[in-house]
N, C-alpha and C positions, 0 to 999 in steps of 0.2 A: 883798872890796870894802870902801874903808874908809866909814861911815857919818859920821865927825864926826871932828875933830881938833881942839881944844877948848886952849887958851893960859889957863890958870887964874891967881890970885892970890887966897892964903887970908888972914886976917885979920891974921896978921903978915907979911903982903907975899911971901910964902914963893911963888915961881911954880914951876907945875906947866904938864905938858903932859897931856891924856886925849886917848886915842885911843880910839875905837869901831870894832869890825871886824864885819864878815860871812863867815863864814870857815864852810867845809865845812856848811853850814847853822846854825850856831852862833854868835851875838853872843861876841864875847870885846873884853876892856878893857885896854889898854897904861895906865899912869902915868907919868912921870919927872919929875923935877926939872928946872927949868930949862924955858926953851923952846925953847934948841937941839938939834941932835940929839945932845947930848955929853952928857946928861942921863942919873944915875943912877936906877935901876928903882928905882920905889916898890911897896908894896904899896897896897890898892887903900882898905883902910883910912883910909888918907891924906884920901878922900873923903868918910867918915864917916856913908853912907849907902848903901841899897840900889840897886845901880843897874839899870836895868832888863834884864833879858835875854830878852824875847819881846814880839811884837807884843800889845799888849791885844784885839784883835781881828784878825780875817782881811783888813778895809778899812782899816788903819792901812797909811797910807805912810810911805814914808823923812824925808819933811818932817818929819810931824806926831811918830815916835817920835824924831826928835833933838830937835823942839822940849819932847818931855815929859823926854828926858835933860838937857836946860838946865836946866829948873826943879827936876830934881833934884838937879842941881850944884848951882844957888845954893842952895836949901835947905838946905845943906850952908857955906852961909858962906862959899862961893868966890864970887870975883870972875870972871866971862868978862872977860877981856882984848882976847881975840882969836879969830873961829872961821875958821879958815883953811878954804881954799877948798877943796874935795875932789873937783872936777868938773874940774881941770886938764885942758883938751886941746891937741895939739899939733898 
């Protein structure tokens, strides 16, 4: 389940994309360059911060642990560009 898909811009304009996953019970973190999908794999480094990988508590929801991943991000001196939607239904 992906949790966040995140359109970055760091301080030299440098655009990143982060993804946040749910995966087998386990948060895992994509990076790439660029915002499209032709975007070369960064390492996570690139973000220059710890990012989170567990609920802070048992009542933390999905809202509230993307919105503590945001201000992790900025903290980090990226810019959100864009949070793409991740509840697409068809």
């Amino acid at each position: 389940m992906k949790l966040a898909h995140l359109q970055l811009e760091d301080v030299f304009g440098n655009k990143r994309t982060l993804i946040c996953y749910l995966e087998c019970g386990s948060i895992q973190y994509s990076l790439y360059s660029g915002h499209t999908s032709s975007g070369q794999a960064l390492s996570l480094d690139f973000v220059s911060k710890s990012l989170p990988v567990d609920k802070i508590n048992s009542k933390e929801t999905k809202s509230a642990f993307k919105k503590r991943l945001i201000e992790v991000v900025k903290s980090a001196h990226n810019k959100i560009v864009n949070d793409v939607n991740v509840n697409i239904k068809f």
